[in-house]
C-alpha positions in Angstrom: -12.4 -38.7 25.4 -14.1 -39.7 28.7 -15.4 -42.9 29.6 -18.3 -41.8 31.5 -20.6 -38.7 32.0 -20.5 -39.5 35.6 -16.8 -39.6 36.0 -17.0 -36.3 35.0 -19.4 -34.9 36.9 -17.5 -36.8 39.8 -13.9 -35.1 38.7 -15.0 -31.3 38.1 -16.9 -29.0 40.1 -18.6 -26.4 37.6 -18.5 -29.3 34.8 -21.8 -29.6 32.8 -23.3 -32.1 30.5 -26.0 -31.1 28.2 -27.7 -34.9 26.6 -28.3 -33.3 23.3 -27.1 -33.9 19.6 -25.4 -31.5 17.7 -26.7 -31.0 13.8 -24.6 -29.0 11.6 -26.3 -25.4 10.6 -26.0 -26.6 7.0 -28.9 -29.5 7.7 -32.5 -28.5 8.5 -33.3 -31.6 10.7 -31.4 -34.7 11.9 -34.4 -36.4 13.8 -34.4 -38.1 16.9 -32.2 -40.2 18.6 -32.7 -42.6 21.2 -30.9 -43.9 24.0 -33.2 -46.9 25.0 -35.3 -44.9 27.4 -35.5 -41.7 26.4 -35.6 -39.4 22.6 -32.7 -36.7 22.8 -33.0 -33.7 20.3 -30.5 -32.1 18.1 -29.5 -28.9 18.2 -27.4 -26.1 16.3 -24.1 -24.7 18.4 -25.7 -21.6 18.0 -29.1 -22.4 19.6 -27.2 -24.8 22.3 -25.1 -21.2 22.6 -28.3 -18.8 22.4 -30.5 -21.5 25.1 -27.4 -22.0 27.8 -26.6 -18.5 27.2 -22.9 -18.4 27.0 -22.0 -16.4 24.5 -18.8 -15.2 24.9 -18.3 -18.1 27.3 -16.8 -21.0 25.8 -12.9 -21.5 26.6 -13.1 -25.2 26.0 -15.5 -27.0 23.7 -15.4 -31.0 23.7 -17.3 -32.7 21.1 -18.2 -36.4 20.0 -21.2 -36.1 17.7 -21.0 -39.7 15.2 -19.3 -37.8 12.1 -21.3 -34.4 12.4 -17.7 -33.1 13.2 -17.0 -32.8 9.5 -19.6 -30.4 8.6 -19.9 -28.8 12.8 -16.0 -27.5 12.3 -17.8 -24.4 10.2 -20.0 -23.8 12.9 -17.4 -23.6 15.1 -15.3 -21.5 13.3 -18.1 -19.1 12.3 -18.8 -18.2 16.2 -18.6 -14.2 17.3 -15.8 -15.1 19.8 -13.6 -18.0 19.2 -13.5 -20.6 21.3 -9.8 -20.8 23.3 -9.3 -25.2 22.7 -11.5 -27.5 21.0 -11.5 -31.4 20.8 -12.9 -33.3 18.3 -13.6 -37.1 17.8 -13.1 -37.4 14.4 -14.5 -40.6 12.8 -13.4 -42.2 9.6 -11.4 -40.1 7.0 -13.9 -38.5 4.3 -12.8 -36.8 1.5 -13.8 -33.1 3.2 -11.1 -34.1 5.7 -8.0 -31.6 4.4 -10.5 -28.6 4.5 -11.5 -29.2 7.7 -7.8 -29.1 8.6 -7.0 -26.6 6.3 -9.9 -24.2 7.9 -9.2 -24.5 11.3 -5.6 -23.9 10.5 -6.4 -20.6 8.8 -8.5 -19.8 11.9 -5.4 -19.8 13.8 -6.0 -23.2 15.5 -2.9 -25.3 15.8 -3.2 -28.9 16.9 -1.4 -29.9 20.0 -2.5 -33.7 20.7 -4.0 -36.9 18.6 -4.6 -40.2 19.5 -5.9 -43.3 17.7 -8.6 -44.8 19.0 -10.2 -48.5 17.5 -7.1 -49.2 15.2 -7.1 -45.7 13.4 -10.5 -45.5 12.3 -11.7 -42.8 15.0 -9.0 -40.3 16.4 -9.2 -37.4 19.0 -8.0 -33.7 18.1 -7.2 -31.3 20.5 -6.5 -27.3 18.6 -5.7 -24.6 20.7 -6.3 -21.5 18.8 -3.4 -19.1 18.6 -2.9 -15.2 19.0 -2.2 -14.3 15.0 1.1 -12.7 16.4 2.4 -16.5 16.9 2.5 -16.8 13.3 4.4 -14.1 12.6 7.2 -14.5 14.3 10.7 -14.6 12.6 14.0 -16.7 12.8 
């Protein structure tokens, strides 16, 4: 989605970046990573929610995590308050990949934009969850 941390910190007042990995609830430990100079820790949504304190807070959450997306969506979806737009890099097509979409459908999240990115083998989502009145409307 962006090219650089710092063109977004240039572009948005308000705008933060947290340099930590997200780990799915469902796995106990991921490790650490490093980026060359420094080790970067992975956390839960729930304790990245719990330590920044914003629950309740989230209109737009923007994640790129290196294929954690296929097992984070249930984090996501399991939150108190849902969370207004979320975009997702999604790499490669595992075979989980019609019940993630299938979920966040049922959630009431509709997608509005997808784009191809390295000749189809990464993509960006963008769902915008919907009042449950949307659905229901009639012809």
């Amino acid at each position: 989605f962006f090219k650089s941390s710092q063109e977004i910190l240039d572009a948005r007042d308000g705008l933060f970046l947290h340099h930590w990995g997200f780990r799915p609830s469902v796995k106990e430990s991921m490790g650490l990573a490093t980026n060359h100079t420094t080790s970067i820790a992975f956390k839960t949504l729930d304790e990245t929610i719990t330590e920044l304190k914003h629950s309740g807070r989230i209109s737009v959450l923007a994640v790129d995590c290196e294929d954690c997306e296929w097992n984070l969506y249930r984090d996501i979806l399991s939150l108190d308050e849902p969370i207004r737009q979320v975009l997702m890099q999604m790499h490669g097509t595992p075979f989980m990949a019609n019940e993630l979409f299938l979920h966040m459908q049922e959630a009431g999240y509709v997608i509005f934009q997808r784009e191809a990115e390295r000749g189809g083998e990464v993509y960006d989502y963008s769902w915008l969850n919907l009042a449950p009145s949307f659905f229901n409307w009639k012809v």
